[in-house]
PyMOL CGO cylinders between C-alpha atoms (Angstrom):
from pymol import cmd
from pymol.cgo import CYLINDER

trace = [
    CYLINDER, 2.51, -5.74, 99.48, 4.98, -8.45, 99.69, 0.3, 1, 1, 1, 1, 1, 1,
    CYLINDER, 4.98, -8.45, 99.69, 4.50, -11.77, 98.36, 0.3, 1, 1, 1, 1, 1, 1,
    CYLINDER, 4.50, -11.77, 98.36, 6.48, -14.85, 98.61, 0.3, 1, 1, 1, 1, 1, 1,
    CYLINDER, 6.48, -14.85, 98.61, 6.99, -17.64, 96.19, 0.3, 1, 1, 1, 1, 1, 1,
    CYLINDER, 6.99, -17.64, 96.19, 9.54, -20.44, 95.94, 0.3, 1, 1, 1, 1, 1, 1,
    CYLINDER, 9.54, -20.44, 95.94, 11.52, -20.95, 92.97, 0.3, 1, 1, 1, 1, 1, 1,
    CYLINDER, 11.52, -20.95, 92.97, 9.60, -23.59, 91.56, 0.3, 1, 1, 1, 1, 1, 1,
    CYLINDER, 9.60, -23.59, 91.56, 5.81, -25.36, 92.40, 0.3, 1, 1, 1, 1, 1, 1,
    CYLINDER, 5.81, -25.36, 92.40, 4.27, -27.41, 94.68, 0.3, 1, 1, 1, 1, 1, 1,
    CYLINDER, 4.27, -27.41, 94.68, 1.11, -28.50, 95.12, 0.3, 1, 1, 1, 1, 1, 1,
    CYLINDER, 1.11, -28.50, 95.12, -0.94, -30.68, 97.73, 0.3, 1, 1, 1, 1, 1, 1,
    CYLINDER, -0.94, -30.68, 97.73, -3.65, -32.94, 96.14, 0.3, 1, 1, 1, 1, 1, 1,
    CYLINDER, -3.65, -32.94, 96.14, -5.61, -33.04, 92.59, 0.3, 1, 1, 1, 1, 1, 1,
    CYLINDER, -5.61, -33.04, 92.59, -6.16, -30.33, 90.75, 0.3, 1, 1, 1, 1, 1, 1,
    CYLINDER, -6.16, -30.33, 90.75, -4.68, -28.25, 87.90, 0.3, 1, 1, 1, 1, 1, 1,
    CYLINDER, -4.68, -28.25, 87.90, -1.08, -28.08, 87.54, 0.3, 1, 1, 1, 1, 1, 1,
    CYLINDER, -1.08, -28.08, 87.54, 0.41, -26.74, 84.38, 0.3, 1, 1, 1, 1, 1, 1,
    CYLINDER, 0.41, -26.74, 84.38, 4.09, -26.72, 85.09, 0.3, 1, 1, 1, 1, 1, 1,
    CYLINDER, 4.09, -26.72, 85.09, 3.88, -29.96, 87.12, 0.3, 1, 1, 1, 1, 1, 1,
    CYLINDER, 3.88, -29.96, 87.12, 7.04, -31.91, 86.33, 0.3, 1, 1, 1, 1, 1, 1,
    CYLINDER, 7.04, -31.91, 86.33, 6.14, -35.78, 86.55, 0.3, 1, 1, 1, 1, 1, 1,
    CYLINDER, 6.14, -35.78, 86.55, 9.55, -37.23, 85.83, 0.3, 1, 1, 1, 1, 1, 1,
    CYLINDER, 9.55, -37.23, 85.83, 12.96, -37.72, 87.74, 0.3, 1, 1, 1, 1, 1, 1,
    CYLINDER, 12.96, -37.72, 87.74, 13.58, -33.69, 87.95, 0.3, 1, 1, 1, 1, 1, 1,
    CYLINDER, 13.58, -33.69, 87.95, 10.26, -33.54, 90.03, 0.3, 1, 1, 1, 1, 1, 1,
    CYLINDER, 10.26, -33.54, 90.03, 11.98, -36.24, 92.46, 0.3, 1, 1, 1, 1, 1, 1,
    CYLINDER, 11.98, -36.24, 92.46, 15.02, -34.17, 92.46, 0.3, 1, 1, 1, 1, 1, 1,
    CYLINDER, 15.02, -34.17, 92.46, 12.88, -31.27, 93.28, 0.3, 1, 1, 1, 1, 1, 1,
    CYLINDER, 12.88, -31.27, 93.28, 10.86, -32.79, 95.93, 0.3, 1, 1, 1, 1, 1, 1,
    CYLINDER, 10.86, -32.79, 95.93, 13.84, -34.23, 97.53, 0.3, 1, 1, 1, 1, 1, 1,
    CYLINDER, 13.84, -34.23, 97.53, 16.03, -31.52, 97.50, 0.3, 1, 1, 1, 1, 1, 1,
    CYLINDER, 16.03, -31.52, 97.50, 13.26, -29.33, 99.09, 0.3, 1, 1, 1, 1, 1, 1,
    CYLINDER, 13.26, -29.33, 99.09, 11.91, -32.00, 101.50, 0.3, 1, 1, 1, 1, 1, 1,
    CYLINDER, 11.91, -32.00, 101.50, 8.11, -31.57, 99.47, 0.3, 1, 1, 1, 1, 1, 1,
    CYLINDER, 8.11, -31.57, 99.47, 6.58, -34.03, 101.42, 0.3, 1, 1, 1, 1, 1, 1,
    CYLINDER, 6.58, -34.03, 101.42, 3.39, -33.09, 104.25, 0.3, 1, 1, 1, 1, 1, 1,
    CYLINDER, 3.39, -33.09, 104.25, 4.07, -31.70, 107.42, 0.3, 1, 1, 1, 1, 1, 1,
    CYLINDER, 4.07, -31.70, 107.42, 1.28, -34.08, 108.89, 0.3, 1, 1, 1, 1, 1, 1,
    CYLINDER, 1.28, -34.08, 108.89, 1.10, -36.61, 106.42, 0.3, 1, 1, 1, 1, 1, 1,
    CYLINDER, 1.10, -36.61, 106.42, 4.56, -37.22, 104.84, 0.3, 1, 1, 1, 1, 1, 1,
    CYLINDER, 4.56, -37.22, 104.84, 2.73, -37.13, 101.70, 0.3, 1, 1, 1, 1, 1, 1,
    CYLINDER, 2.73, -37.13, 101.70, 4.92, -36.45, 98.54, 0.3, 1, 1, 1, 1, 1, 1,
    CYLINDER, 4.92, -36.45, 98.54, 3.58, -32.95, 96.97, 0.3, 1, 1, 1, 1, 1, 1,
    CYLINDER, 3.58, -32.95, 96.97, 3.80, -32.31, 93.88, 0.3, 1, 1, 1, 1, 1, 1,
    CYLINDER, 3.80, -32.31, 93.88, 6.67, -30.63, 92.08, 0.3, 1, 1, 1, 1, 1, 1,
    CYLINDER, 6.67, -30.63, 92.08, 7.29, -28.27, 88.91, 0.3, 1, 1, 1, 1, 1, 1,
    CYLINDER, 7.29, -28.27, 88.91, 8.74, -25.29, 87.54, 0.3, 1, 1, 1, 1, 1, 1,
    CYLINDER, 8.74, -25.29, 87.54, 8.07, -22.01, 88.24, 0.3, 1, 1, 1, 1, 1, 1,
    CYLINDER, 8.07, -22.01, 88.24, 4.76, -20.49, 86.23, 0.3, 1, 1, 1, 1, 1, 1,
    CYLINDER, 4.76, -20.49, 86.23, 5.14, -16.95, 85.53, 0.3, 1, 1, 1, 1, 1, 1,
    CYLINDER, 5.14, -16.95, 85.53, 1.53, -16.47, 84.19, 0.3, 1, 1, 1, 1, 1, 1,
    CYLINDER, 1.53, -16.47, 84.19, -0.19, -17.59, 87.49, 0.3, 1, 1, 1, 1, 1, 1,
    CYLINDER, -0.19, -17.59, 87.49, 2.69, -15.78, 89.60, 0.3, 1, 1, 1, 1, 1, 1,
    CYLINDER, 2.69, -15.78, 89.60, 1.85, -12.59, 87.41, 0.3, 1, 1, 1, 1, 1, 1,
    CYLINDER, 1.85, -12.59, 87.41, -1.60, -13.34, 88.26, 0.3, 1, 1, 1, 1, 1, 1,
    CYLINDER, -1.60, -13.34, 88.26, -1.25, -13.50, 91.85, 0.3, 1, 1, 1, 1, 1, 1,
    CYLINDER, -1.25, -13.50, 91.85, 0.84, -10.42, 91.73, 0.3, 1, 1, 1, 1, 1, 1,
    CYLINDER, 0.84, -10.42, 91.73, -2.25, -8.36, 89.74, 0.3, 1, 1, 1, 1, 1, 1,
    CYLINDER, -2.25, -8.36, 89.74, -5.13, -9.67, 92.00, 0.3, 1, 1, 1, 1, 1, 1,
    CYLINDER, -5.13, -9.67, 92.00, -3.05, -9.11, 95.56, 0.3, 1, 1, 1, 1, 1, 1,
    CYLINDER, -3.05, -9.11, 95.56, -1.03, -6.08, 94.48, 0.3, 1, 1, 1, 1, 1, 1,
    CYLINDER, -1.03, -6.08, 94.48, 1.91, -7.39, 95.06, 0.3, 1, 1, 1, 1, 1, 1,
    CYLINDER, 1.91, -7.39, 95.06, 4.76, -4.84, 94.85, 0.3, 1, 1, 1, 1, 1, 1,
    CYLINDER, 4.76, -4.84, 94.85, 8.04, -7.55, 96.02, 0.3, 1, 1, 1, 1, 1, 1,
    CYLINDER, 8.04, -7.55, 96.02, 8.81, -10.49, 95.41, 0.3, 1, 1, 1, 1, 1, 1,
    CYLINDER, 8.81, -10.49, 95.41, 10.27, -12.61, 97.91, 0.3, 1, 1, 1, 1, 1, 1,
    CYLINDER, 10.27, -12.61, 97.91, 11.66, -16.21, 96.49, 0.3, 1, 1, 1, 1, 1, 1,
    CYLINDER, 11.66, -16.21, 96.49, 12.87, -18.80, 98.48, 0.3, 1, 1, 1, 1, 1, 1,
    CYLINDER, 12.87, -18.80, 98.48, 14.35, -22.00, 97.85, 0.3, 1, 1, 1, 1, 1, 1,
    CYLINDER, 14.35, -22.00, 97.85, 16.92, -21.24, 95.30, 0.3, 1, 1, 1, 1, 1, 1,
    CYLINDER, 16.92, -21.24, 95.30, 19.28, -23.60, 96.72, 0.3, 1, 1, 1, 1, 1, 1,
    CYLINDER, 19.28, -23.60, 96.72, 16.78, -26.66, 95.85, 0.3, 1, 1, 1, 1, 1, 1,
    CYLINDER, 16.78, -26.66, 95.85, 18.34, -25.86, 92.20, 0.3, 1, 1, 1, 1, 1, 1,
    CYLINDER, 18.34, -25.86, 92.20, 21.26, -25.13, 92.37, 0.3, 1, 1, 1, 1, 1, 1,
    CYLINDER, 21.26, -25.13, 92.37, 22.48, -28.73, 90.65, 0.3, 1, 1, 1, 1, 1, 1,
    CYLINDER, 22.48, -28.73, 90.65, 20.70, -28.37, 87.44, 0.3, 1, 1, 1, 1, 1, 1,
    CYLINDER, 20.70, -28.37, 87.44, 22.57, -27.14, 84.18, 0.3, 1, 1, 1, 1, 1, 1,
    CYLINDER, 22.57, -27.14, 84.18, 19.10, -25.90, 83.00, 0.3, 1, 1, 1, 1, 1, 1,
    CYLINDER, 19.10, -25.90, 83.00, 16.23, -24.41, 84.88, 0.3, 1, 1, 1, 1, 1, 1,
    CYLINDER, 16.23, -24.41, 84.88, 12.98, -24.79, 82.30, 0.3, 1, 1, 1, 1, 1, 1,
    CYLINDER, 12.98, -24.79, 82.30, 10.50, -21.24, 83.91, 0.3, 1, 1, 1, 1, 1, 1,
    CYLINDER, 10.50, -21.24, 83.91, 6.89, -21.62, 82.17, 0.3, 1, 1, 1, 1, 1, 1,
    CYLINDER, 6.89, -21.62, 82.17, 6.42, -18.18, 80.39, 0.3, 1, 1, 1, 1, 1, 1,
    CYLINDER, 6.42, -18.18, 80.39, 2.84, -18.47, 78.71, 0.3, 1, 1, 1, 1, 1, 1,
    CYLINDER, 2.84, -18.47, 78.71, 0.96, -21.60, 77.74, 0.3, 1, 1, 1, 1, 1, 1,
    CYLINDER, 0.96, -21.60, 77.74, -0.83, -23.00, 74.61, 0.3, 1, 1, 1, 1, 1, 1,
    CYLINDER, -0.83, -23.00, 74.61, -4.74, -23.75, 75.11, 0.3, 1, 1, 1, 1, 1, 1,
    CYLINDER, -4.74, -23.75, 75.11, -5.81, -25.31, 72.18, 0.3, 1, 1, 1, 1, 1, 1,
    CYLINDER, -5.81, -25.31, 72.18, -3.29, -24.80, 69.71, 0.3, 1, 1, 1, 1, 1, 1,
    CYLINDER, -3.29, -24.80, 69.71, -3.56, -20.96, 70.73, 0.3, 1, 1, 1, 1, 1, 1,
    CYLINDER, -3.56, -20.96, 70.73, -0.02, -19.12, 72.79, 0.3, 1, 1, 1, 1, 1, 1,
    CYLINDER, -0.02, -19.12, 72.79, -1.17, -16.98, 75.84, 0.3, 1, 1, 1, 1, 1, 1,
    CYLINDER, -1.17, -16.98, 75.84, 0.87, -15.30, 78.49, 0.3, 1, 1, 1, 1, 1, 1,
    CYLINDER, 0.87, -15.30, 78.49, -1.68, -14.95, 80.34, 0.3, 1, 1, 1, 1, 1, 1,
    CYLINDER, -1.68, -14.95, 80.34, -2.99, -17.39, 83.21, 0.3, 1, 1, 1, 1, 1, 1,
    CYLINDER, -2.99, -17.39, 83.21, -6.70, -18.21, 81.92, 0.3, 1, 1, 1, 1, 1, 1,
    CYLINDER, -6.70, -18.21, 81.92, -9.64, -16.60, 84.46, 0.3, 1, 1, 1, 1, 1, 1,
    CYLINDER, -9.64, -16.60, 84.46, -11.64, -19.94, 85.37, 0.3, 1, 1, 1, 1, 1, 1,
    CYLINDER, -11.64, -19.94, 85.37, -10.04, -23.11, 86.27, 0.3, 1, 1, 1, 1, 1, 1,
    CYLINDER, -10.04, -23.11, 86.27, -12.03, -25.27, 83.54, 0.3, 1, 1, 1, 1, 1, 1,
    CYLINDER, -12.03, -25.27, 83.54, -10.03, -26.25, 80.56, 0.3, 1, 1, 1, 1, 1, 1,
    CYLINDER, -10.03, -26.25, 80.56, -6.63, -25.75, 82.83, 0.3, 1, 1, 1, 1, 1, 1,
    CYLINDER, -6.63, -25.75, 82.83, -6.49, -30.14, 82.25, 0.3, 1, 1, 1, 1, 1, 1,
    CYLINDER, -6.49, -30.14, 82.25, -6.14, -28.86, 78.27, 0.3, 1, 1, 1, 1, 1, 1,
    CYLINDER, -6.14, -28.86, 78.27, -3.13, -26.46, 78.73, 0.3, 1, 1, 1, 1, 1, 1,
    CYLINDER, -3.13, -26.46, 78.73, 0.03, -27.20, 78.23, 0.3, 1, 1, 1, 1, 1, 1,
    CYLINDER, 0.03, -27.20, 78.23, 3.75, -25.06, 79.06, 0.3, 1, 1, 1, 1, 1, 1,
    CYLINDER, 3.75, -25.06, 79.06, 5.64, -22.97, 77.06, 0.3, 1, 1, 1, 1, 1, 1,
    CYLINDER, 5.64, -22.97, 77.06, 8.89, -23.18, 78.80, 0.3, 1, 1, 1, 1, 1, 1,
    CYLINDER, 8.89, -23.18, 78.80, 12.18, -20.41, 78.62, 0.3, 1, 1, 1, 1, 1, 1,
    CYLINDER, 12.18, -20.41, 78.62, 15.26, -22.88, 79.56, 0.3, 1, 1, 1, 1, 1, 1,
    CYLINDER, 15.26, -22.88, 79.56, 17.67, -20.20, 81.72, 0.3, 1, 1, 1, 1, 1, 1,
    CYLINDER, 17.67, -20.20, 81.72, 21.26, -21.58, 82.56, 0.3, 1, 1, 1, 1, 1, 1,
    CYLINDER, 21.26, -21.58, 82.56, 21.76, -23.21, 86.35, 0.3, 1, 1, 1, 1, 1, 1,
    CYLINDER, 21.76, -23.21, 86.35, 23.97, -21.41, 88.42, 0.3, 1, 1, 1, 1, 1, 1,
    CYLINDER, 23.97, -21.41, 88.42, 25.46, -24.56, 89.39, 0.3, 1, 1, 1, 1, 1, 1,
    CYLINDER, 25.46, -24.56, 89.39, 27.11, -23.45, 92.31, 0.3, 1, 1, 1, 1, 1, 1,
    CYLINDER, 27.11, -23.45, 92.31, 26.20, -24.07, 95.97, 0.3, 1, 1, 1, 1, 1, 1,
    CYLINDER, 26.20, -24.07, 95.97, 23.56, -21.06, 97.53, 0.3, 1, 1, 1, 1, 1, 1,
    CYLINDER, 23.56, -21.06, 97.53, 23.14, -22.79, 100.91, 0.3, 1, 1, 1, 1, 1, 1,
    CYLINDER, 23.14, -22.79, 100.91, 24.01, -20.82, 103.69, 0.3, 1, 1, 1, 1, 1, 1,
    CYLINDER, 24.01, -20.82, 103.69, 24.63, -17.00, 101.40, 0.3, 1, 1, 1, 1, 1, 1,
    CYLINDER, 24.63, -17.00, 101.40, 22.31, -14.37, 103.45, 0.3, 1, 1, 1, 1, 1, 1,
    CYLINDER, 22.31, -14.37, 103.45, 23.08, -11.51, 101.33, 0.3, 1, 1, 1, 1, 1, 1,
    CYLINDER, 23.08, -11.51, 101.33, 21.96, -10.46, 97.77, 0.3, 1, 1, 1, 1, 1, 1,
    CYLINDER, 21.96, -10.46, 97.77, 25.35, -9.78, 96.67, 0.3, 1, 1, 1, 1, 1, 1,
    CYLINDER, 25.35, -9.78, 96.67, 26.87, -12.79, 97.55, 0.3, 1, 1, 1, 1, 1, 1,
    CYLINDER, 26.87, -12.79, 97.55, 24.55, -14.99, 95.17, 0.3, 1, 1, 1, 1, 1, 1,
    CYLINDER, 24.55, -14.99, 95.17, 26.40, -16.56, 92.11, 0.3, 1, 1, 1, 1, 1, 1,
    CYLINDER, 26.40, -16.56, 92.11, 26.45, -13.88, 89.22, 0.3, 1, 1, 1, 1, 1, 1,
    CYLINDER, 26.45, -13.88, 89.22, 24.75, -15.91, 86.93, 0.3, 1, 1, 1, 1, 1, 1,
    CYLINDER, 24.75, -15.91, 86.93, 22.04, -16.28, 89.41, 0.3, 1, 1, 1, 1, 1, 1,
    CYLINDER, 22.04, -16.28, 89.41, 21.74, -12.29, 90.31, 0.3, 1, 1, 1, 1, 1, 1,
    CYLINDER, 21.74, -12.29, 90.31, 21.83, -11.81, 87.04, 0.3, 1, 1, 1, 1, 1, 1,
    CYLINDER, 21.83, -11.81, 87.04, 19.40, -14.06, 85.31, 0.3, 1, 1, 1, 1, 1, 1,
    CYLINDER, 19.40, -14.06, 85.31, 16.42, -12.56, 83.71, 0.3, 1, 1, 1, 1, 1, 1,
    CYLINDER, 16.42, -12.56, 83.71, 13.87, -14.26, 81.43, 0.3, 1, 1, 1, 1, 1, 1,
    CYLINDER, 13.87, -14.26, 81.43, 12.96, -12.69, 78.07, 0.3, 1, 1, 1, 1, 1, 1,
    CYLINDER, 12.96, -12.69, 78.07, 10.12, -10.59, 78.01, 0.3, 1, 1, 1, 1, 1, 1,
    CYLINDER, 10.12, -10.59, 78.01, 9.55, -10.57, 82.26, 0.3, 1, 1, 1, 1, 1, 1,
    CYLINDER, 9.55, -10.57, 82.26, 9.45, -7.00, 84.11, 0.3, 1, 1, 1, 1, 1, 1,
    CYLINDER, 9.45, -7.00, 84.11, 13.02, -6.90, 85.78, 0.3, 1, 1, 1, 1, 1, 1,
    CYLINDER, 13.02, -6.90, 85.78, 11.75, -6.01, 89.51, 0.3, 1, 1, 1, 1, 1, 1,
    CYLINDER, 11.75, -6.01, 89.51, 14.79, -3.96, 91.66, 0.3, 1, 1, 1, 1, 1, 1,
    CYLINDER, 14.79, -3.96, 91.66, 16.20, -6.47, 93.76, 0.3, 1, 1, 1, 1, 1, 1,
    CYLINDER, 16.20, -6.47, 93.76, 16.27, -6.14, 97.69, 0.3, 1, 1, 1, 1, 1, 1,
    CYLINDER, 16.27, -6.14, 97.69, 14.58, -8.64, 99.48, 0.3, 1, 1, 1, 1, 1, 1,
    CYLINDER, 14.58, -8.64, 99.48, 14.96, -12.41, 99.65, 0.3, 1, 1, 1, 1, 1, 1,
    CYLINDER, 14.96, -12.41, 99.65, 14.44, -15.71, 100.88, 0.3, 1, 1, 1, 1, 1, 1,
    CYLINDER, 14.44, -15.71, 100.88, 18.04, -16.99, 101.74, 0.3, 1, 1, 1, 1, 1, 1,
    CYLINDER, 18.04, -16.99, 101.74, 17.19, -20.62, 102.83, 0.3, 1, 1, 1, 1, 1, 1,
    CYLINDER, 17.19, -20.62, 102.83, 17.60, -21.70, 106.49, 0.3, 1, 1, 1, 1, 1, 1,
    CYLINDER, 17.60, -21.70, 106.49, 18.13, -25.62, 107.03, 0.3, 1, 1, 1, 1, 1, 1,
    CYLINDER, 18.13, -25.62, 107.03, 15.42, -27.76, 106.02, 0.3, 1, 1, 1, 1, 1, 1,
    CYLINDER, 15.42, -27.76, 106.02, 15.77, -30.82, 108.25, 0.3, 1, 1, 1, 1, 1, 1,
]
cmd.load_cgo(trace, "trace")
């Protein structure tokens, strides 16, 4: 099974949100990836990527790739902050908690991995991705073989 993910969040609406980022990075990130309804032209919400919940998805769908797109949206920032595990009262879990109740109480624990800081737009090949980017892995995460990505296409 292939699954697809972008390299940070969005979401549409209310609702939990544990990695949402409410400040001027979110506006970077919903600007740079055009986050905004297809319909509506509603702004959706932005944040960083949430391993728990993307480790989740992988368990319950048997997920066996992982495709993710939209690497160019950072390829500005010095520092990319990935949410690892979270805190839930006081307490560290990696894990992304079972029922959506008490997901208002959580709260990120964040890995800060260096930006690439070099332009992505346009590569179509694996091997042609900065180094640092290629390369980057985040303490304590499975390192999945490479193979298959989302190389962005225009977004206009």
């Amino acid at each position: 099974m292939i699954g697809i993910t972008k390299a940070y969040c969005t979401r549409v609406g209310e609702g939990p949100f544990p990695s949402e980022e409410k400040g001027e990075a979110g506006q970077q990130l919903r600007a740079r990836g055009n986050e905004y309804g297809a319909v509506t032209g509603r702004p959706r919400r932005t944040g960083w990527m949430d391993l728990p919940l993307l480790r989740y998805a992988g368990m319950i769908n048997g997920i066996s790739w992982l495709v993710v797109t939209k690497l160019d949206v950072l390829d500005e920032l010095a520092e990319i902050p990935v949410c690892v595990g979270y805190k839930i009262d006081g307490k560290k879990t990696m894990d992304a908690p079972a029922q959506a109740s008490g997901y208002d109480k959580i709260e990120g624990i964040y890995h800060k991995m260096a930006g690439w800081q070099t332009p992505t737009e346009g590569i179509t090949k694996f091997d042609k991705l900065p180094s640092r980017l290629a390369t980057t892995r985040v303490p304590g995460e499975r390192n999945g073989r490479e193979g298959r990505h989302g190389l962005n296409r225009s977004r206009s």
